[in-house]
C-alpha positions as CSV (number, residue, x, y, z in Angstrom):
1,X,16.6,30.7,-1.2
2,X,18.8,33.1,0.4
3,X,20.4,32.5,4.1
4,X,18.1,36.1,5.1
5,X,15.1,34.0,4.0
6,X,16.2,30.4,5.6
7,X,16.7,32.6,8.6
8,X,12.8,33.7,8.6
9,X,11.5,30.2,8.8
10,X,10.2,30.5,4.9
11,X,9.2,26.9,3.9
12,X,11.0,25.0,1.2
13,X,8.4,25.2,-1.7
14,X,8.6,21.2,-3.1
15,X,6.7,20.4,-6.4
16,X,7.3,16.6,-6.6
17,X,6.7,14.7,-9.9
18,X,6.5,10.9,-10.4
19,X,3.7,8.4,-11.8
20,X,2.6,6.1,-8.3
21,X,5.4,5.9,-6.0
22,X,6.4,3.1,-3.5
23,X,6.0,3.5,-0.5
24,X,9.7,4.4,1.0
25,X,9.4,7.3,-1.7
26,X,6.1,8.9,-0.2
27,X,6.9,8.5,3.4
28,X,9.8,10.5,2.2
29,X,8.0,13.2,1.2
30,X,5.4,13.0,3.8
31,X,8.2,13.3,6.2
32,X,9.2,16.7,4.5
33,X,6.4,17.7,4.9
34,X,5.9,17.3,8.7
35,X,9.6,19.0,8.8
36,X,8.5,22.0,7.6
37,X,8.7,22.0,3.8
38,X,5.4,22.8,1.8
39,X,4.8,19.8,-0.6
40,X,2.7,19.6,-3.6
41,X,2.7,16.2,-5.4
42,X,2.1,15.5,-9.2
43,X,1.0,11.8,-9.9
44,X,-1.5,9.6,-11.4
45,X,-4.8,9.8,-9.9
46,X,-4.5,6.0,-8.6
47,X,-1.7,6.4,-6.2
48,X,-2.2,4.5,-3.6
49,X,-0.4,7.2,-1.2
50,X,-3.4,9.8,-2.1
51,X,-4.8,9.4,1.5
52,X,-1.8,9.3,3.2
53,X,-0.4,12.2,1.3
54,X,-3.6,14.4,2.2
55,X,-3.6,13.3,6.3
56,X,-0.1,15.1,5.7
57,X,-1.1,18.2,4.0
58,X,0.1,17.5,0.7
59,X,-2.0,18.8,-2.5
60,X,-2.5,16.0,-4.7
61,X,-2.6,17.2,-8.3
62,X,-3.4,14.1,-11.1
63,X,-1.1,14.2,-13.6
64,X,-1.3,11.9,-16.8
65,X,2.4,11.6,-17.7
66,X,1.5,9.2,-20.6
67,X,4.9,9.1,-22.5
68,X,8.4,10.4,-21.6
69,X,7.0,13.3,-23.9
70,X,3.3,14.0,-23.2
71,X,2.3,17.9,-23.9
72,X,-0.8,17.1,-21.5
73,X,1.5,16.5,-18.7
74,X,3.5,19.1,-19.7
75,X,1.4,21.9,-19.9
76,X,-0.2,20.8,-16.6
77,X,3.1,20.8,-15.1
78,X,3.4,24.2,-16.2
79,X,0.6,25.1,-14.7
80,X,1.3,24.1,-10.9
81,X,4.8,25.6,-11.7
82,X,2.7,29.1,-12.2
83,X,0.4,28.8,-9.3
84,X,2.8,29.3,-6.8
85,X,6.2,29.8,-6.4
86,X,8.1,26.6,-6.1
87,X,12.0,26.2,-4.7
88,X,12.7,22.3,-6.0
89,X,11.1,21.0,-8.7
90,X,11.5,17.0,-7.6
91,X,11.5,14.5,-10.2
92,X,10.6,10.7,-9.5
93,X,11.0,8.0,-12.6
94,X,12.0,9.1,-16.2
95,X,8.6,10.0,-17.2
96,X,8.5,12.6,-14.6
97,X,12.3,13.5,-15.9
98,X,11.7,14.1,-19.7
99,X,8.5,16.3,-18.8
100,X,9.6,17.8,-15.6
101,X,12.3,19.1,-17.5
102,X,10.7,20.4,-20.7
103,X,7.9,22.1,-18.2
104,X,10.3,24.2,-15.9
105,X,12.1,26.0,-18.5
106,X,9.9,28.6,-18.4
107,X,11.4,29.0,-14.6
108,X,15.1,29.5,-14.0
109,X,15.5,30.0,-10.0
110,X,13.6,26.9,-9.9
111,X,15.8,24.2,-8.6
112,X,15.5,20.8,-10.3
113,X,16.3,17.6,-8.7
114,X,16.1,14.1,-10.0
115,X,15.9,10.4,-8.7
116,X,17.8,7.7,-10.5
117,X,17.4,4.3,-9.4
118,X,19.3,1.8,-11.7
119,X,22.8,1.2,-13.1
120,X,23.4,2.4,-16.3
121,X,21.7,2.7,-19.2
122,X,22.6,6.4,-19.9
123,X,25.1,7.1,-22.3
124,X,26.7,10.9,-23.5
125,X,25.5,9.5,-27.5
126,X,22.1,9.6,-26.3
127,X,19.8,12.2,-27.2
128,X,17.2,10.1,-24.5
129,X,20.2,10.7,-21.5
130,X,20.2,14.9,-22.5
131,X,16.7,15.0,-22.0
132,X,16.4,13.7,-18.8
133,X,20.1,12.8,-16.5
134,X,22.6,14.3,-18.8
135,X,20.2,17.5,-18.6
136,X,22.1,20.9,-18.0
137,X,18.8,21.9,-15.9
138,X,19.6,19.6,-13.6
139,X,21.0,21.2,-10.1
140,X,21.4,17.2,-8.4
141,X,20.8,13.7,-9.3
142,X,19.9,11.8,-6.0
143,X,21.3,8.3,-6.7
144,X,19.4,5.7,-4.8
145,X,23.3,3.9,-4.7
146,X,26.7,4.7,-4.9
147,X,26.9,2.0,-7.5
148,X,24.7,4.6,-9.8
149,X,26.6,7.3,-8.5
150,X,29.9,6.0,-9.7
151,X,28.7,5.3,-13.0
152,X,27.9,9.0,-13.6
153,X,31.4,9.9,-12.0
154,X,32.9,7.2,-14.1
155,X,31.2,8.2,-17.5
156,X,34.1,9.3,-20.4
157,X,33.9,10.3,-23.7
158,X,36.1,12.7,-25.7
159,X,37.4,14.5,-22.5
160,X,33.3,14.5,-21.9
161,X,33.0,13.9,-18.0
162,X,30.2,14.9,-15.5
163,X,30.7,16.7,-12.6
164,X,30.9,14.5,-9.2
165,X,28.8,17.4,-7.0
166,X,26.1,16.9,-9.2
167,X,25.6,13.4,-8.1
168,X,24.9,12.3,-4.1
169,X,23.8,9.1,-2.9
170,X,20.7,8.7,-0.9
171,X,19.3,5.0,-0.7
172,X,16.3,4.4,0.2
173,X,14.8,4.5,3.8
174,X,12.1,2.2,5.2
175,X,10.8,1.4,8.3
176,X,10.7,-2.6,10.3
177,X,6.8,-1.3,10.8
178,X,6.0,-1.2,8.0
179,X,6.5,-5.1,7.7
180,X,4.1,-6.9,9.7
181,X,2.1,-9.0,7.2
182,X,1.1,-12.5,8.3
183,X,3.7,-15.2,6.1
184,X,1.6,-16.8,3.5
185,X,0.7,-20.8,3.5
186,X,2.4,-21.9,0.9
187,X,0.6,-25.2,0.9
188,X,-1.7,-23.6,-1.8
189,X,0.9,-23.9,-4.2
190,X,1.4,-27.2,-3.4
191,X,4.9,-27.0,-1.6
192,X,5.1,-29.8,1.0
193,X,5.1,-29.2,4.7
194,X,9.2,-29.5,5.9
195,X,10.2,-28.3,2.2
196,X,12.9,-25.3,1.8
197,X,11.4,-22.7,-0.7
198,X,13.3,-20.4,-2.5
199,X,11.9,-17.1,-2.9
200,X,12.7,-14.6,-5.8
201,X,10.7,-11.8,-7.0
202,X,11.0,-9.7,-10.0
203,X,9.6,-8.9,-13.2
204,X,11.3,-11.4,-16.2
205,X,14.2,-9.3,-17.9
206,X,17.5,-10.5,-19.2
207,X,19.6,-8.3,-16.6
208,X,17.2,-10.2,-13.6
209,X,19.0,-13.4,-14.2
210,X,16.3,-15.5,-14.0
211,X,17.5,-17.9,-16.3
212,X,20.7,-18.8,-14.1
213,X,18.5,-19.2,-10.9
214,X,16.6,-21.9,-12.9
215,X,19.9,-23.7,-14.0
216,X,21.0,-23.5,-10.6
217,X,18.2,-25.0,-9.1
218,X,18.7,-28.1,-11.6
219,X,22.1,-29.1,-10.7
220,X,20.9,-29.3,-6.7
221,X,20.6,-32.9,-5.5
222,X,17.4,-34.2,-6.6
223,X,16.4,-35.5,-3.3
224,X,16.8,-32.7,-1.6
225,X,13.0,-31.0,-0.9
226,X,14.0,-27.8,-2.0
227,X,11.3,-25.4,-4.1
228,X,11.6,-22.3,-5.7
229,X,8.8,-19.8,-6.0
230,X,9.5,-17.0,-8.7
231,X,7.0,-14.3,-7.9
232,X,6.4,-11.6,-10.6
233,X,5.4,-10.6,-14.3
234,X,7.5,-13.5,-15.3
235,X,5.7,-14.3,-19.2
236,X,8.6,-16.1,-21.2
237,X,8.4,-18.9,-23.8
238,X,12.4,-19.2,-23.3
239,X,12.0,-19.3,-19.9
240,X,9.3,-21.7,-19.8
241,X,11.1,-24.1,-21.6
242,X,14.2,-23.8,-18.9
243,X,11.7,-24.8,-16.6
244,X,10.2,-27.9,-18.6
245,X,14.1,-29.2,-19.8
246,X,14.9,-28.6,-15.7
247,X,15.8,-31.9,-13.6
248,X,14.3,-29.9,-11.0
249,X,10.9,-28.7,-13.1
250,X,8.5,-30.5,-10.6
251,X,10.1,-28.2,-7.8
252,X,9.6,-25.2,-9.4
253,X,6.6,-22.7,-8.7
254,X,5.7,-19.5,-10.7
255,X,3.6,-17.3,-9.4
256,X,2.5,-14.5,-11.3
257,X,2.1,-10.9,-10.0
258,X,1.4,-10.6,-6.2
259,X,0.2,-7.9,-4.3
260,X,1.1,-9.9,-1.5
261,X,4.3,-10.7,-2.8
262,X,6.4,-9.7,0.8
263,X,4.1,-12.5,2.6
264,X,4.9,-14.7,0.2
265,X,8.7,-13.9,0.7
266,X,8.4,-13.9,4.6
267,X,6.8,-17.6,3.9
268,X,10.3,-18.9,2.3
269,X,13.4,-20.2,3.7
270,X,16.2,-17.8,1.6
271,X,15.6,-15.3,-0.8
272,X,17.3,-15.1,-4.5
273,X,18.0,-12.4,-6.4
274,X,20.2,-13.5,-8.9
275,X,20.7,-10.4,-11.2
276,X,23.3,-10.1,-13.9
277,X,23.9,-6.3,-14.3
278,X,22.5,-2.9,-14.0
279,X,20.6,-3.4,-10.2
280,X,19.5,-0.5,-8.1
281,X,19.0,-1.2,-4.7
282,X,16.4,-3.9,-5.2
283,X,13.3,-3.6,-2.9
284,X,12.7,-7.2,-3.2
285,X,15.9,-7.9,-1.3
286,X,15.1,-5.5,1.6
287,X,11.3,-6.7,2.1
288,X,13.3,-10.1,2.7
289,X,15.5,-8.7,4.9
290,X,12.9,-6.7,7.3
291,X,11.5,-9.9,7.8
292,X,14.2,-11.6,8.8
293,X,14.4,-13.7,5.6
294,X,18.0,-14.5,4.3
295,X,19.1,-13.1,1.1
296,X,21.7,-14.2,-1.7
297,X,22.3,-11.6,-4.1
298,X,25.1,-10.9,-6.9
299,X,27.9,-8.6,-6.5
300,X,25.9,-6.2,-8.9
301,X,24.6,-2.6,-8.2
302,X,23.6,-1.6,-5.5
303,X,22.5,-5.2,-3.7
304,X,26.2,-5.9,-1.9
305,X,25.7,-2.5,-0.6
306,X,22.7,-3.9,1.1
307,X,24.3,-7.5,1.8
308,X,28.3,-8.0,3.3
309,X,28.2,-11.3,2.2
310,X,28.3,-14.2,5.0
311,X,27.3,-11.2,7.7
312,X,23.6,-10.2,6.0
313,X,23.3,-12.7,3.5
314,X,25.4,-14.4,0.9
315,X,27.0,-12.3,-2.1
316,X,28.0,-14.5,-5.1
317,X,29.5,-14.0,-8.8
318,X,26.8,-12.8,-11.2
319,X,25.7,-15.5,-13.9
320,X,27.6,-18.5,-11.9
321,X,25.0,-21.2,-11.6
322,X,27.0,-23.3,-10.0
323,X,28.0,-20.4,-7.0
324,X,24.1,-19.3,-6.6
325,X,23.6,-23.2,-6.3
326,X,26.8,-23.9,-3.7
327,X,24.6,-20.9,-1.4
328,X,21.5,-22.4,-1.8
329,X,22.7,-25.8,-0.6
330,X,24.7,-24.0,2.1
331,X,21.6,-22.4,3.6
332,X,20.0,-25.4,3.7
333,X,22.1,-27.9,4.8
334,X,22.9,-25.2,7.9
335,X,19.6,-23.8,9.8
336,X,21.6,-22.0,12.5
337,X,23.5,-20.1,9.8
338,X,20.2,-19.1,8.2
339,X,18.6,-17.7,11.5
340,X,22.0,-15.8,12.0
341,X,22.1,-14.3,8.5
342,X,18.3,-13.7,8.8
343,X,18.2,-11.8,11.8
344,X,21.5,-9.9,11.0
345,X,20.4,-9.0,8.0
346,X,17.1,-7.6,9.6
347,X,19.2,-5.9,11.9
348,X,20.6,-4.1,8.9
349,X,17.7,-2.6,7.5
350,X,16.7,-1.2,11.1
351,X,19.9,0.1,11.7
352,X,21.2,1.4,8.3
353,X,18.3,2.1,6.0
354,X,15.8,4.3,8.2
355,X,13.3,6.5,6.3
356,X,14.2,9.3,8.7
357,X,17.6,9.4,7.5
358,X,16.4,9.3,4.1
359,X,14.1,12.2,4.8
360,X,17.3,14.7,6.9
361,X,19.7,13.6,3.4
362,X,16.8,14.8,1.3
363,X,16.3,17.8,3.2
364,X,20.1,18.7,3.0
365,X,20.3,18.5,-0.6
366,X,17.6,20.9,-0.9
367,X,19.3,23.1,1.3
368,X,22.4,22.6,-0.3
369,X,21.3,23.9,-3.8
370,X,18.9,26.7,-2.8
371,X,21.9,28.0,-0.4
372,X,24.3,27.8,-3.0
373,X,22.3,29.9,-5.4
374,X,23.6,28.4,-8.5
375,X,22.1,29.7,-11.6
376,X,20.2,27.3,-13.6
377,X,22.3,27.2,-16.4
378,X,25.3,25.4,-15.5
379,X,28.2,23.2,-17.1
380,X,27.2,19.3,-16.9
């Protein structure tokens, strides 16, 4: 897009890419599209956003994206690349990365953006990493934290080294109203009324930490009413048999999936995520957080850039059982300290995480690259 055509009011053409979407990452794009930008989104036929996508004027156009190579996906990716001219091809999730990627090269003043929303896990030996963050084709990686920013930045190898433009920081935006849902009872999972329940949710993988949560739990006082619910796809024979070797094993609570997995954080006293490496920013923490809930996270990632520790929440050393339990006593033993943290740290996410910023940082970007004019093939 040239500055004669910005002048003329031409929209920003967006063909956006990704499998379901949460929901800060549709209001995003629903909010370009009530700024002006014309927005076409590529997804799975069972987003939940399909509705709220069309009251906005989006096109919704199903897209399979079965594997991180799928020639179905591809060719129909193609095709909504012909239809009409697009300005940013915008690419949500590595599925929508690998294909995006292989689709557009047919179509070099087509701008490509991606999202990247973890730590690591890219390396310049990977063939994986060229096809979809190390790609060339790639005008900007939106980084959803500086943490994954400066591990781009900070990537070596022979001389190897990415450009820092390429990379720009954009964390995720939400909204307090988007938080309303009644706390759950957590009587039905038999937690006693006056208990203090620990919250964490996630899905059970070595970099979550789970394990050290468990072992911190186990060296708390054993007459001290204290619960933890772990809320997620948390299937593990090893971590099952923490659990039933834990002094604390008759305190301990796992739920499964939730859909209603904020309500069940809004229920508990603090809220744990006790992750070892490679963290985003983690949603889980800032659901707790809208609702006043306070968090203790590890100085990993992206979550201290959520939490100062003692003014949101409590930050402590990853894989220290004894430092994740030394918070968890401290919150409880102090219920003026927790309503402090709580409502600070809900003050946070209303202050410093809106989706409208989100949405103008977006926007920028997109102006950025079109104004610049780059061509597509660039140095890395």
């Amino acid at each position: 897009m040239t500055e004669a055509r910005r002048a003329v009011g031409v929209p920003i053409r967006v063909l956006y890419v990704t499998l379901r979407g949460d929901r800060p990452e549709a209001e995003t794009f629903i909010g370009l599209a009530r700024r002006g930008c014309r927005v076409r989104a590529c997804c799975l036929a069972d987003t939940p956003h399909r509705e709220r996508f069309r009251e906005a004027g989006i096109e919704v156009v199903p897209i399979p994206l079965k594997g991180r190579i799928d020639r179905e996906s591809i060719r129909a990716l193609r095709r909504e690349l012909a239809a009409e001219p697009v300005d940013i091809l915008h690419l949500v999730g590595n599925r929508a990365v690998s294909n995006g990627l292989l689709a557009v090269r047919a179509f070099p003043d087509v701008k490509v953006i991606a999202y990247r929303g973890i730590v690591g896990n890219v390396s310049f030996l990977s063939p994986m990493s060229w096809l979809r963050y190390l790609n060339p084709r790639i005008d900007r990686v939106i980084c959803v934290a500086d943490a994954i920013r400066r591990h781009f930045v900070e990537m070596r190898f022979l001389g190897m080294r990415l450009r820092p433009e390429k990379f720009v920081t954009i964390h995720k935006g939400h909204d307090l109203a988007w938080y309303t849902a009644t706390p759950a009872d957590l009587r039905e999972h038999d937690i006693p009324d006056g208990a203090f329940v620990v919250g964490c949710v996630a899905n059970m993988r070595p970099r979550k930490g789970i394990d050290v949560l468990v072992r911190a739990l186990g060296q708390l006082p054993a007459d001290a009413p204290i619960y933890l619910l772990l809320v997620g796809r948390m299937e593990s024979a090893e971590l099952d048999r923490l659990i039933a070797e834990s002094p604390a094993r008759e305190r301990i609570r796992k739920l499964g999936f939730r859909r209603d997995a904020p309500a069940v954080i809004a229920a508990c006293d603090a809220a744990v995520l006790p992750s070892i490496r490679r963290e985003g920013l983690p949603k889980t923490v800032i659901e707790a957080m809208a609702y006043a809930v306070p968090p203790i996270v590890t100085d990993v990632g992206g979550s201290p850039e959520l939490v100062d520790d003692r003014v949101h929440g409590l930050v402590v050393p990853p894989g220290d059982a004894d430092a994740l339990a030394a918070a968890i006593l401290e919150l409880y033993g102090d219920p003026a300290l927790r309503a402090k943290l709580g409502a600070a740290a809900r003050e946070r996410i209303a202050r410093d995480f809106t989706i409208d910023a989100t949405i103008e940082k977006t926007l920028a970007v997109y102006r950025d690259v079109l104004t610049r004019c780059a061509p597509a093939k660039q140095e890395t």
